[in-house]
N, C-alpha and C positions, 0 to 999 in steps of 0.2 A: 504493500500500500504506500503511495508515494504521497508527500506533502506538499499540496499547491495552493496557493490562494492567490487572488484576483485583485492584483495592487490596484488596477485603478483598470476603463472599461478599454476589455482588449488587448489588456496585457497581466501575464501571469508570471508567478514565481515556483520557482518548484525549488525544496530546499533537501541540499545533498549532503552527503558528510565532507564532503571538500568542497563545494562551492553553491551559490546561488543562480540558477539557472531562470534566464526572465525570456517570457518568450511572448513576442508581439505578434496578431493578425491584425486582417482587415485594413488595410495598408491601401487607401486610394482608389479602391476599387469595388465597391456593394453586390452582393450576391457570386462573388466569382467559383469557378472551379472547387480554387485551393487557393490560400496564401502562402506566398515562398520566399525564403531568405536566406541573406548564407548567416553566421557565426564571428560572433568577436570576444574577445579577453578583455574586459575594463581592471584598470588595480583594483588589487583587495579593498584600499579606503574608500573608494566611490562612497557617493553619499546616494541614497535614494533617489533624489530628485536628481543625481548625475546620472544613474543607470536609465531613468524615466527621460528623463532628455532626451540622453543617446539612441534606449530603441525605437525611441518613436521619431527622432530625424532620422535613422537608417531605416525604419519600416517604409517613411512615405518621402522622403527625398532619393533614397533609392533603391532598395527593392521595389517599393511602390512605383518610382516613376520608370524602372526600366520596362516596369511591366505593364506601365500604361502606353509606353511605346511599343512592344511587343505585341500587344492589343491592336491599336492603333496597322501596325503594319498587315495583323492577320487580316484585319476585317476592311483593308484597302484593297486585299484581291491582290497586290503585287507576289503573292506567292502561288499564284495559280497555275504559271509553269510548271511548279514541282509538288503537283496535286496529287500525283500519280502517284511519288515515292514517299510521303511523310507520314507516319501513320495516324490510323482512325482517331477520330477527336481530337486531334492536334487542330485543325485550320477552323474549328470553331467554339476555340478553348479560350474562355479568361481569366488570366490567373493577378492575382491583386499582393500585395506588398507583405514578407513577413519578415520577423527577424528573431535571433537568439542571443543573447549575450549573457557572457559568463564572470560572473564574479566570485571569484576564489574566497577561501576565510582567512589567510595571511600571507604576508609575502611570500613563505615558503611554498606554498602551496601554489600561487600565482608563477613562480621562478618552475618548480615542475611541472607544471602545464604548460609553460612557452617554450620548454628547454625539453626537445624528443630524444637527444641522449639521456637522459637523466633515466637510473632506473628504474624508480617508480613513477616514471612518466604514464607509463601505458596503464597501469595499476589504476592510477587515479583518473585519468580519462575515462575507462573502464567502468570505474562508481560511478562518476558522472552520467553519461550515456547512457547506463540502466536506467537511471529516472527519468530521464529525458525523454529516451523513448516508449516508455511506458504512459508518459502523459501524451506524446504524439498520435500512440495508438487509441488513447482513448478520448481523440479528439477528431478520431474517425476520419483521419485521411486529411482533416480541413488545415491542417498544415504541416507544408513540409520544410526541411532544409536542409541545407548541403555545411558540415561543420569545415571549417576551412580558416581556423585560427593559426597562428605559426607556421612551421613549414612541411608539417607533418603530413604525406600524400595521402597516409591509410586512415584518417580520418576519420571521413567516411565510411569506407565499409566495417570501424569501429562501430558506428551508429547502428548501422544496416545488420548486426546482429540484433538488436531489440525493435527494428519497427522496417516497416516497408516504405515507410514517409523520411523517407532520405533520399536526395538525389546528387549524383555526381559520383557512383559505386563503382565499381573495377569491370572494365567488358565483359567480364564472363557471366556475371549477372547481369546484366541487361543495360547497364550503365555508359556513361561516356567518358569514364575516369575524369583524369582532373582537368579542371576547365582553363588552365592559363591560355591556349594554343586558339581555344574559338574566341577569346576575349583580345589576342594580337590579332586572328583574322579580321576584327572588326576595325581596330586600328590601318589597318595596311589596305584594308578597303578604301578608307579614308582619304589617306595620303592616294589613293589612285582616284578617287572620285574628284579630287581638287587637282589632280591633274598633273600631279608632281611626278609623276615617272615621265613626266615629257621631256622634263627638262633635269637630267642628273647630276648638274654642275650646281646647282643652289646649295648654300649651307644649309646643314640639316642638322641641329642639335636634339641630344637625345637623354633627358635627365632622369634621375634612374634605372639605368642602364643597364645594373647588374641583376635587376629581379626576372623572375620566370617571365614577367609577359613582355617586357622590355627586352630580355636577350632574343625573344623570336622574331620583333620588331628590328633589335639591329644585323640579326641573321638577313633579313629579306633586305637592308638593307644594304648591306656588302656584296650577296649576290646579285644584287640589281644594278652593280657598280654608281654610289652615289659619290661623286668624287670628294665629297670634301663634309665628313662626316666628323660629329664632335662628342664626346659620351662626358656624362657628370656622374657620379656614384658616391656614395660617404663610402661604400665597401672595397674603394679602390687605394685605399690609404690602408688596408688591411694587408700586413706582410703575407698573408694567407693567398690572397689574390696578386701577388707579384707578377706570375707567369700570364693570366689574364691579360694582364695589363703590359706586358712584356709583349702579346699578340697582339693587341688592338694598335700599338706602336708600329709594332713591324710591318701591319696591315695601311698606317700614314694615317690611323683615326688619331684625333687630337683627343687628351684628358685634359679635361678642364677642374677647376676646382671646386669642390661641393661643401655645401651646410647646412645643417638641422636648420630646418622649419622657413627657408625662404629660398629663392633661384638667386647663385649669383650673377654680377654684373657682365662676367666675361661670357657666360650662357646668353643671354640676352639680349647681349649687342650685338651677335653673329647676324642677324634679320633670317629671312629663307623661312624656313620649319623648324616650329622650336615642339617638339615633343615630350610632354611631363608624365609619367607614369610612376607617381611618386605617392606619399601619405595622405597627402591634403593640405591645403590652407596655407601654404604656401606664396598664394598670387597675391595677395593684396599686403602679406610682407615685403614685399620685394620691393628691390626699386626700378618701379617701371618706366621711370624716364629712359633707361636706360635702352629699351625695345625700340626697335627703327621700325619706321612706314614701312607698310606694306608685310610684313612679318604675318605670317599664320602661326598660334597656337591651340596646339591637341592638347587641351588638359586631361588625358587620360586616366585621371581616377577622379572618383565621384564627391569629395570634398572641397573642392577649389575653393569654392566661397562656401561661407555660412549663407542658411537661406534666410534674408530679412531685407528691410528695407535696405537700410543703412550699406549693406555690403552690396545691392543691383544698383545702389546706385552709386558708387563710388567704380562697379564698371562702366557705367551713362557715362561717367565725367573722365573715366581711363581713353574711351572711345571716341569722345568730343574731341582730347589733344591728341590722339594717335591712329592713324590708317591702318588698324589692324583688326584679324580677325580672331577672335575668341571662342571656343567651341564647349562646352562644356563635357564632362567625363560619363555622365549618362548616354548620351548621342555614341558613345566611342567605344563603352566596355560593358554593354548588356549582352556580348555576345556568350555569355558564360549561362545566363537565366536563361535565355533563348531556348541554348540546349537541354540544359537542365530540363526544360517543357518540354522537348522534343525526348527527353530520354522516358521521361515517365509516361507518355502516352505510347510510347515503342514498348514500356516493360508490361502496359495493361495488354498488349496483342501481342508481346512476342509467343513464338513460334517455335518450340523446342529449344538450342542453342544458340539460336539465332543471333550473332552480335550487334552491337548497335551501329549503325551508317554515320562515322564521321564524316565521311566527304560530303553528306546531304546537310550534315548540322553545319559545315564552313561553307557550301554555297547558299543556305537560308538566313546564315549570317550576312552573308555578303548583299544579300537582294536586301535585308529589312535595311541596312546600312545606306545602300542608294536610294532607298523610299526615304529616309528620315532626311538624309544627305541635302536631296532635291524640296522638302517638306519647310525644313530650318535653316541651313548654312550656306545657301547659294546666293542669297543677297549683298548689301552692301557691306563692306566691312563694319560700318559705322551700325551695323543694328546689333543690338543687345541679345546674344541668340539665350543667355541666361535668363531673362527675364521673360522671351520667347518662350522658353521649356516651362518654366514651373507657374507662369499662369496659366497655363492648361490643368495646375491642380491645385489653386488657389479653391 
């Protein structure tokens, strides 16, 4: 018998012997499917109303809002070429915003959960996931998600021993394993939809560089011979990554220098493609004088700004003094929910052993990426595509 109560409407606590486990539906979306989200670690001290904050701007700024674009794309018909291959109840599926986040009971406990060497890593993931998905199951399918905190791959199918309402499991169950790969196809859609493989002589900075969705990003970019590419990383100052960083040299890509919590100056002046696939919250630290006319950025993760007045408008007034164009990280990396929806309606009809169709999840990526592409970002530089996105869920 597990213990949950109902902090406040639509969002739950379920309380473990290692951690508090709070789990938000109903995310922007009334009557849908299922609510879906992936997993985050807040520190042990969070206060209540920080855990309360947090799942409920990650329920509806963005698992909500990737999946009001996923919505949005299904019921545009733009996927009707590949009607043939996607399975049953996928193309007339709405799925709405959920989320999990996990609060440990002290630092210790917090340090073993983020740290997958550790030996009783797996021990206490383990406790956790039991209650977790026993409250999943007995919430009868209406929410699922994919755990995907630290860098731990088995995560997931850690989960997927206590409940079927996990998504993102190992191909041999029906799954599409881990989603870094369809969340860079959606990135490098991008860059091709604005047209930059035309011309592979632009500077192309890339910050972040060293994480899973960023090294697939600078993989397609080296093959593509972009000549004059630039990488940022904190993890490039680590003796660990010497030889990394020893190829990316020998390769003629420039390292630039990196810093907790803002882009530096020397990233920012390059103009061309500046690509951030970083923590968040970053842009409005920075100094953006420093950005030349004409500059495209991919904020490739989903926190750029806080969402409130004060922060859309202080892009109004970035966009007033600078010809550039801003994209926000929802437009860029729902390619991971996408599948995610694609894998659970392939597990309700698989078929014996039937594996799950990556190549069909990175071309449904790529079409919903040119619906949205042509929908928001093709306008003027000077339009606010932030403020564009989230008043559709005001």
């Amino acid at each position: 018998m597990i213990n949950v109560r109902e902090f406040s409407e639509n969002v739950y606590v379920i309380d473990s012997e290692y951690a508090e486990l709070w789990v938000a539906e109903n995310g922007q979306v009334e009557e849908a499917d299922y609510y879906y989200g992936g997993t985050r670690t807040v520190p042990f001290d969070s206060s209540d109303k920080e855990c309360l904050d947090r799942i409920l701007y990650l329920k509806n700024f963005e698992s909500g809002l990737k999946n009001v674009f996923i919505n949005d794309v299904i019921s545009s018909g733009r996927l009707e070429s590949i009607k043939d291959e996607v399975p049953d109840g996928f193309l007339g599926s709405r799925v709405g915003g959920g989320r999990c986040i996990i609060r440990p009971k002290s630092k210790e406990l917090y340090d073993i959960i983020m740290d997958t060497s550790h030996e009783k890593h797996c021990g206490v993931v383990d406790g956790m996931f039991c209650k977790l998905g026993e409250f999943l199951n007995g919430r009868n399918g209406k929410i699922k998600l994919t755990p995907d905190f630290g860098r731990f791959v088995g995560l997931a199918d850690m989960l997927h021993k206590y409940t079927e309402n996990v998504l993102g499991v190992r191909c041999e169950d029906g799954g599409c394993g881990g989603k870094a790969s369809y969340t860079s196809t959606g990135i490098i859609e991008a860059i091709e939809v604005l047209g930059f493989n035309k011309d592979k002589n632009i500077p192309v900075t890339l910050v972040g560089a060293d994480g899973a969705v960023a090294c697939a990003v600078l993989d397609y970019l080296i093959e593509q011979k972009y000549s004059d590419i630039a990488v940022c990383d904190l993890s490039y100052d680590n003796p660990q990554r010497s030889d990394e960083v020893r190829r990316l040299k020998e390769l003629g890509i420039k390292i630039l220098p990196a810093e907790y919590g803002r882009f530096t100056v020397p990233c920012l002046e390059r103009g061309g493609l500046f690509i951030a696939v970083t923590v968040g919250g970053e842009f409005l630290n920075s100094e953006l004088s420093a950005v030349k006319d004409g500059t495209v950025m991919l904020m490739a993760h989903n926190e750029v700004i806080s969402v409130n007045e004060k922060s859309l408008s202080d892009i109004d007034r970035f966009l007033e003094e600078k010809d550039v164009k801003v994209i926000p990280g929802q437009l860029l990396t729902f390619g991971g929910a996408m599948t995610s929806r694609l894998e659970w309606f392939f597990r309700c009809s698989r078929r014996g052993d039937e594996l799950f169709n990556k190549p069909l999840a990175h071309k449904a990526v790529r079409l919903a990426v040119d619906y949205l592409f042509e929908k928001y970002c093709m306008d003027s530089n000077k339009v606010n595509i932030f403020r564009s996105v989230y008043n559709i869920i005001q």
